[in-house]
C-alpha positions in Angstrom: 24.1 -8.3 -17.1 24.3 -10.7 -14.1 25.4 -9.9 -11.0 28.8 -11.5 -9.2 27.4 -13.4 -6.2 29.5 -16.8 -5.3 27.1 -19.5 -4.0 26.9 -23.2 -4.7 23.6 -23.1 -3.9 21.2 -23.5 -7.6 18.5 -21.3 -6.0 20.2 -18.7 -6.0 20.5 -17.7 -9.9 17.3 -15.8 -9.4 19.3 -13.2 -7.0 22.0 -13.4 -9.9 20.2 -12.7 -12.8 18.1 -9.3 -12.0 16.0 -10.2 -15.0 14.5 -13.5 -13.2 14.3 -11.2 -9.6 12.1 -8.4 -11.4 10.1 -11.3 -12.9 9.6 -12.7 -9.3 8.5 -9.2 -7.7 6.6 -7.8 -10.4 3.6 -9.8 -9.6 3.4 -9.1 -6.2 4.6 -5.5 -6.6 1.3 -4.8 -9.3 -1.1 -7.2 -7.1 0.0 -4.4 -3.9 0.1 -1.1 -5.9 -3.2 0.1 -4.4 -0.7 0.1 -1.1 0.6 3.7 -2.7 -3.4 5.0 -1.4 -1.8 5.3 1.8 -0.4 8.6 1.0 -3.1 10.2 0.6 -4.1 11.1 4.2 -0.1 12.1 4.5 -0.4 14.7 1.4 -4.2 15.6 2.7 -2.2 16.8 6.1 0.9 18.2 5.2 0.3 20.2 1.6 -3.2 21.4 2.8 -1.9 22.7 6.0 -0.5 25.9 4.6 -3.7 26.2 2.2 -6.3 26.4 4.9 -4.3 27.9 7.6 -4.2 31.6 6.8 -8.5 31.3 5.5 -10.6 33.5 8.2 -13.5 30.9 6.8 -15.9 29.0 9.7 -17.7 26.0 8.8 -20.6 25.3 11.1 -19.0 28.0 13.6 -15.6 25.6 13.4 -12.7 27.3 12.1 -11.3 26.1 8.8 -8.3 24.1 10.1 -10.3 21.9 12.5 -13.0 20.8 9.8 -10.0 20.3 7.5 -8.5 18.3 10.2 -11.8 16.1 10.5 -12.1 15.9 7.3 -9.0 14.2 7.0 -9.8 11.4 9.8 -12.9 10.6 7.2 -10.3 10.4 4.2 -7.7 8.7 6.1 -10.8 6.1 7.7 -11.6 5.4 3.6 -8.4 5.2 2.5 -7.3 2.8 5.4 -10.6 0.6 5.0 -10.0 0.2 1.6 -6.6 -0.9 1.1 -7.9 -3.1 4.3 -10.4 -4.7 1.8 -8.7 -4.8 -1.3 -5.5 -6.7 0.8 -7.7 -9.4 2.3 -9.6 -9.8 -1.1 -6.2 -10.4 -2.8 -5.0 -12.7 0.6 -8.1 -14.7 0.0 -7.8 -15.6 -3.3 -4.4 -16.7 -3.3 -5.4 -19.0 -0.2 -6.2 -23.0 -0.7 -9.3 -23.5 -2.0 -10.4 -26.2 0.5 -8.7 -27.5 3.6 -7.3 -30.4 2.6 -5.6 -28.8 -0.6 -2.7 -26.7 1.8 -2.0 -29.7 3.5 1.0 -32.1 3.1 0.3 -35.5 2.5 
């Protein structure tokens, strides 16, 4: 099933064709899925709110909910630093190998 788009213009059949657009993102999408890590710091403060809320529990004379919260900043600082890494490992491999390689003659 192909899409009804009017253009003249023959690069666009890959926004007509949705078999040749998933072909184009699904590299990128699967090279970027580590990207869905990011959510982890979000779940870690939302759902484990009303978990440790109600608990009478103190951790090195700290109430629960504050070493839950700095607990968090560490998972969030991991999380972050690795998607960090993994992004500028994948950015440097698809980057020229040498410095005359990128350029146009």
């Amino acid at each position: 099933m192909a899409f009804l788009v009017r253009s003249d213009d023959p690069g666009d059949v890959a926004l007509r064709d949705p078999m040749i657009l998933r072909s184009m993102l699904s590299p990128t999408h699967r090279r970027y899925a580590h990207r869905w890590l990011l959510v982890i710091p979000f779940i870690w403060q939302i759902g484990g709110i009303p978990l440790v809320n109600t608990a009478a529990v103190r951790i090195f004379s700290l109430p629960l909910p504050m070493v839950w919260q700095m607990c968090g900043i560490l998972v969030a600082s991991v999380t972050i630093a690795f998607v960090f890494h993994r992004d500028e490992r994948i950015e440097a491999n698809d980057a020229p190998k040498s410095a005359d390689e990128g350029r146009a003659p």
